[in-house]
N, C-alpha and C positions, 0 to 999 in steps of 0.2 A: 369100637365094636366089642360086645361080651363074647368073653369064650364060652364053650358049654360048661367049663365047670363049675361061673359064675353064676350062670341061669338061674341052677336051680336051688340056689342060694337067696336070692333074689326072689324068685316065686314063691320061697318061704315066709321072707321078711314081708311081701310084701301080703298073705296070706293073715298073718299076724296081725298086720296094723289095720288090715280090714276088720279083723273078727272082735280086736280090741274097740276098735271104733265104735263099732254098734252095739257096742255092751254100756258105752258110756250114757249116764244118766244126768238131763240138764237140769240141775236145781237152783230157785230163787226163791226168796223167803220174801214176803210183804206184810208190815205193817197195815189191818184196814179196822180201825179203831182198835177195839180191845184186841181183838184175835190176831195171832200169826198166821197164814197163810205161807204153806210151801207149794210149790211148786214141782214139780220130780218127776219127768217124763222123760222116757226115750224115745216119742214119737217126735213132731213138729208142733210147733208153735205158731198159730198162724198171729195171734195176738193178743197181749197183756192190758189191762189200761186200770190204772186205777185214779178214781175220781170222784170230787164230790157234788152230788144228785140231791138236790133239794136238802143242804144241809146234812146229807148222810153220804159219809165217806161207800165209797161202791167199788169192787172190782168185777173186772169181766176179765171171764179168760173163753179164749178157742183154741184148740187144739184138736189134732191128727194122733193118733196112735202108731206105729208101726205096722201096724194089723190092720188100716185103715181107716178105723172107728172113728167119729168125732166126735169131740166131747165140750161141751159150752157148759162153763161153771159161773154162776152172778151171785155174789156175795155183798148184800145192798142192808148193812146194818148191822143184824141179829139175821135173816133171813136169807134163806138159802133156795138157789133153783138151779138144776142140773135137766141141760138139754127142754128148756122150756118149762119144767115141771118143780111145783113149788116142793119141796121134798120137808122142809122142816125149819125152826129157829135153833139158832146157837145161845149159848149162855156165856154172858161174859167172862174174857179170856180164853175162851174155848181155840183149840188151836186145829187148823182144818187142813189136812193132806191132798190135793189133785196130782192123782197119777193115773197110769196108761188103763191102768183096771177102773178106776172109781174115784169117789171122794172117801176119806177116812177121817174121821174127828179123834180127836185126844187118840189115837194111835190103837184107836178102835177096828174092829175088820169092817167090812163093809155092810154087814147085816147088823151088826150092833148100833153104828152110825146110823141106820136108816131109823132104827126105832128110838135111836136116843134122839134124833133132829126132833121126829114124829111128837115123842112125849113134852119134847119141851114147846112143840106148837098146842096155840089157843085154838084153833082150827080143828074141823075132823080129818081125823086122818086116815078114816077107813073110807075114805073116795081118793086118797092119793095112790098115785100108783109108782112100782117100785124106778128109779131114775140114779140112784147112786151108782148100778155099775152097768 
């Protein structure tokens, strides 16, 4: 049995390693052709997959946010869709961030990434609508 003076020593430690926990941030980096792909979420993961689709290396990701938000990223070549919605092309090497806020390219914020996908798409891109965060 704990005595009390143990308690609330104990209620500290274990205050700690809660508040540590959920600070923590999971990251995996993926090779999907040219581009690096990280990963960097403190929400959940529901699932990674990456695979190749008609000769073109593809990844999909889903994810939960901590906030609840879900976020489905498909990165299927050069081309980029975030939550269903075609947002832009990459340029090769281009290296692409998925986190709890959004996607970020080359360590872009998330409004620069939309108009840089945007520019380097052959498409109009004044019918896309905003889907990066």
């Amino acid at each position: 049995m704990l005595s009390l003076k143990k308690t609330p020593a104990m209620c500290l430690v274990l205050l700690g390693v809660l508040t540590l926990s959920s600070a923590c941030t999971h990251r995996t980096v993926h090779q999907v052709g040219s581009h690096k792909v990280t990963v960097a979420r403190h929400g959940f993961q529901k699932s990674l997959d990456i695979e190749k689709r008609g000769g073109v290396e593809t990844l999909e990701y889903r994810g939960v946010s901590t906030a609840g938000t879900k976020t489905t990223v498909v990165i299927s070549g050069d081309k980029v869709k975030v939550n269903g919605v075609n947002v832009g092309t990459l340029r090769e090497g281009d290296a692409v961030t998925i986190g709890d806020d959004g996607v970020a390219v080359n360590s872009l914020d998330y409004g620069e990434s939309e108009k840089y996908l945007r520019a380097n798409s052959s498409g109009d891109a004044s019918t896309q609508t905003s889907a990066l965060r």
